[in-house]
C-alpha positions in Angstrom: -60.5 11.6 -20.4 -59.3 10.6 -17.1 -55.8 9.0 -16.7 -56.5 5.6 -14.8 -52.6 5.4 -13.5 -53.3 8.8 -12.4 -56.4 8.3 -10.2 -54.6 4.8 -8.9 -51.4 7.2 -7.6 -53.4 9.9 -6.0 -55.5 7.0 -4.0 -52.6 5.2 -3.0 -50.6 8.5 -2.1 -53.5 9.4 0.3 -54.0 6.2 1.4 -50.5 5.7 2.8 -50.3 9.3 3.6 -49.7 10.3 7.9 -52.9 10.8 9.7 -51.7 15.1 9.7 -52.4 14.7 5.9 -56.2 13.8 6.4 -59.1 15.6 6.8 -61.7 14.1 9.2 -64.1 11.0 7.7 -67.4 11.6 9.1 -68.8 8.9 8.0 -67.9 6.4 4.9 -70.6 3.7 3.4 -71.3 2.3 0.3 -73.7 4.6 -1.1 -72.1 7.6 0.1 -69.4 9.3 2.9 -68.5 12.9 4.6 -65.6 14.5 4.9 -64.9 17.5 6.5 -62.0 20.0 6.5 -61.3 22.9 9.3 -58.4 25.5 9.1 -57.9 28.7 10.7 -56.7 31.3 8.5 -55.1 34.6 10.1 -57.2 37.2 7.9 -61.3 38.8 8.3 -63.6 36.4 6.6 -64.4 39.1 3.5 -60.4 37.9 2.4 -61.0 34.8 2.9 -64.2 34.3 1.3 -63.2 36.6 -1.8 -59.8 34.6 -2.2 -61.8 31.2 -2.4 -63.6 32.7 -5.4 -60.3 33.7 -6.9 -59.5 29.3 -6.7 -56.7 30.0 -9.9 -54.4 31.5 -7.0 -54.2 28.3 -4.7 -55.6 25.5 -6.1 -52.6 22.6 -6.9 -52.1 22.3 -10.5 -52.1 18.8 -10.2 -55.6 18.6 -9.4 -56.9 19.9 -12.7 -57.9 18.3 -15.7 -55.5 20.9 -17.6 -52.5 20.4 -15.0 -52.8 24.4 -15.0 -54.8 26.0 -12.1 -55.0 29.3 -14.1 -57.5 27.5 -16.1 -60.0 27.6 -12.9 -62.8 30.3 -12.2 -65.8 30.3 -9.7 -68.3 32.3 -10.6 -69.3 34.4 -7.2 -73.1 34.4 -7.7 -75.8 31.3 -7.6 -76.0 29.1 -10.7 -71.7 30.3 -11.0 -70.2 27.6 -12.5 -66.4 26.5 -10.8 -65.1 25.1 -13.8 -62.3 24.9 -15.7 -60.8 25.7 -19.4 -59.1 23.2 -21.7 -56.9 23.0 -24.2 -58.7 23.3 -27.9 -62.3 24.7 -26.3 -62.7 22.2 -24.2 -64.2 22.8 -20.6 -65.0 20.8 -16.9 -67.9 21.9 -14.8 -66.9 20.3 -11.6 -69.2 22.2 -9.4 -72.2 24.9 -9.0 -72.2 27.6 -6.6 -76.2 26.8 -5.4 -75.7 29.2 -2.2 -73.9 32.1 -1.3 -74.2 34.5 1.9 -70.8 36.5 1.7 -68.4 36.6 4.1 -70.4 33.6 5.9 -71.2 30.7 3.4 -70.8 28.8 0.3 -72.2 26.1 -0.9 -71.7 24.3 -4.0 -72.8 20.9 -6.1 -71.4 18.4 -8.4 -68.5 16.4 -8.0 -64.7 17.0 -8.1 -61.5 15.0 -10.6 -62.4 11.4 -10.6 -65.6 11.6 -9.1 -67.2 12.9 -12.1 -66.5 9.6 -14.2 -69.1 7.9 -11.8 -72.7 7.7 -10.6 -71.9 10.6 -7.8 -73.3 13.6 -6.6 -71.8 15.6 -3.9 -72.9 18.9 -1.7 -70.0 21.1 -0.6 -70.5 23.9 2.4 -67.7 26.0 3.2 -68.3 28.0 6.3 -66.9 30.7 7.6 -66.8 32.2 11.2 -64.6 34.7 13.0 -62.4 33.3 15.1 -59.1 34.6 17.3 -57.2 36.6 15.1 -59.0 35.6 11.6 -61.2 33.0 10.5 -62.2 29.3 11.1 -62.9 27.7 7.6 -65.0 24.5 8.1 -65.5 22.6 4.5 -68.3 19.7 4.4 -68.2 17.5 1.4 -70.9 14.9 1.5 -71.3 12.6 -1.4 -73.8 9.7 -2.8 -74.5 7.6 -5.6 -72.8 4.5 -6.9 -70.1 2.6 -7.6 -69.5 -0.8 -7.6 -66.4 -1.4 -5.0 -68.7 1.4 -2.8 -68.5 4.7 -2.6 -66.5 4.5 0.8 -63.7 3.6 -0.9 -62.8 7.3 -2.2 -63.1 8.7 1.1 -59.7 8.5 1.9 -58.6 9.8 -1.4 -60.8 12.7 -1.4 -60.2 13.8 2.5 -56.5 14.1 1.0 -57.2 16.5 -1.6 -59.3 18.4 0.2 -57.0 18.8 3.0 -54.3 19.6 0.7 -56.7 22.7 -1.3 -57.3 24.2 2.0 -54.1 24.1 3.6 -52.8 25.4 0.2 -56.0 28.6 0.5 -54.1 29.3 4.1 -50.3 29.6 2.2 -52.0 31.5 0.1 -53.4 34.0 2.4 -50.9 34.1 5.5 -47.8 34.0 3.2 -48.3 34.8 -0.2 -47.5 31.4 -1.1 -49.7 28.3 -2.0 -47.1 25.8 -1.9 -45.4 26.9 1.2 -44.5 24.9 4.0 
């Protein structure tokens, strides 16, 4: 079940958060928006793509259903499931992996927290290219379907999070530290 004060604080904190917080809005409508993530990360694309599948190590705990990262896999094949265990055998698929091309690509589908509750559907590529000294890491979340008060209005929200995984998959790899600063 999904804690209605919780999903209210998260928007509101990413709402209100500086523009530095944000990932970029491609595009935001009613039926659907874009957001997209870049980040360069300071190691060869094989660690970076084999430490996105290991999601336990960086993802914020506060993003989970279970309030645990350690409860998060990715499966690193297609038809892997990136889900997530619960407490008394419960479980959350929040995404497939549909596309995989290692060291280059990922894609996955479904939708992510909150998201899941509604009539959405989203498509998430996660790109990988050298770049100067490591990689550039370029994340694409498009989603559709419907809500009421429009879609548009979890863009924000979402672009936050998003922003927040990544930058945390950077601590992770550079220093050995998720949450650093």
């Amino acid at each position: 079940m999904i804690n209605r004060h919780r999903v209210r604080v998260l928007a509101l904190a990413c709402l209100i958060a500086p523009r530095w917080l944000a990932a970029d809005i491609v595009d935001s409508a009613a039926n659907g928006f874009t957001v997209k993530e870049t980040v360069n990360i300071q190691a060869p694309p094989q660690d970076v793509y084999t430490k996105i599948f290991r999601v336990a190590d960086w993802w914020s705990p506060g993003h989970t259903f279970s309030q645990d990262a350690h409860n998060l896999s990715i499966e690193e094949k297609v038809g892997g499931c990136f889900c997530e265990k619960l407490p008394n055998g419960g479980a959350v698929k929040h995404m497939e992996v549909v596309y995989v091309a290692p060291s280059k690509t990922i894609v996955l589908r479904g939708t992510l927290g909150p998201l899941q509750a509604i009539g959405a559907i989203g498509s998430m590529q996660i790109q990988l290219t050298p770049a100067e000294g490591g990689t550039k890491v370029e994340v694409t979340y498009a989603v559709g379907g419907y809500l009421a008060a429009g879609m548009n209005t979890w863009a924000a929200p979402v672009d936050g999070v998003l922003k927040q995984q990544f930058t945390r998959l950077k601590n992770s790899i550079e220093k050995g530290d998720p949450g650093a600063k």
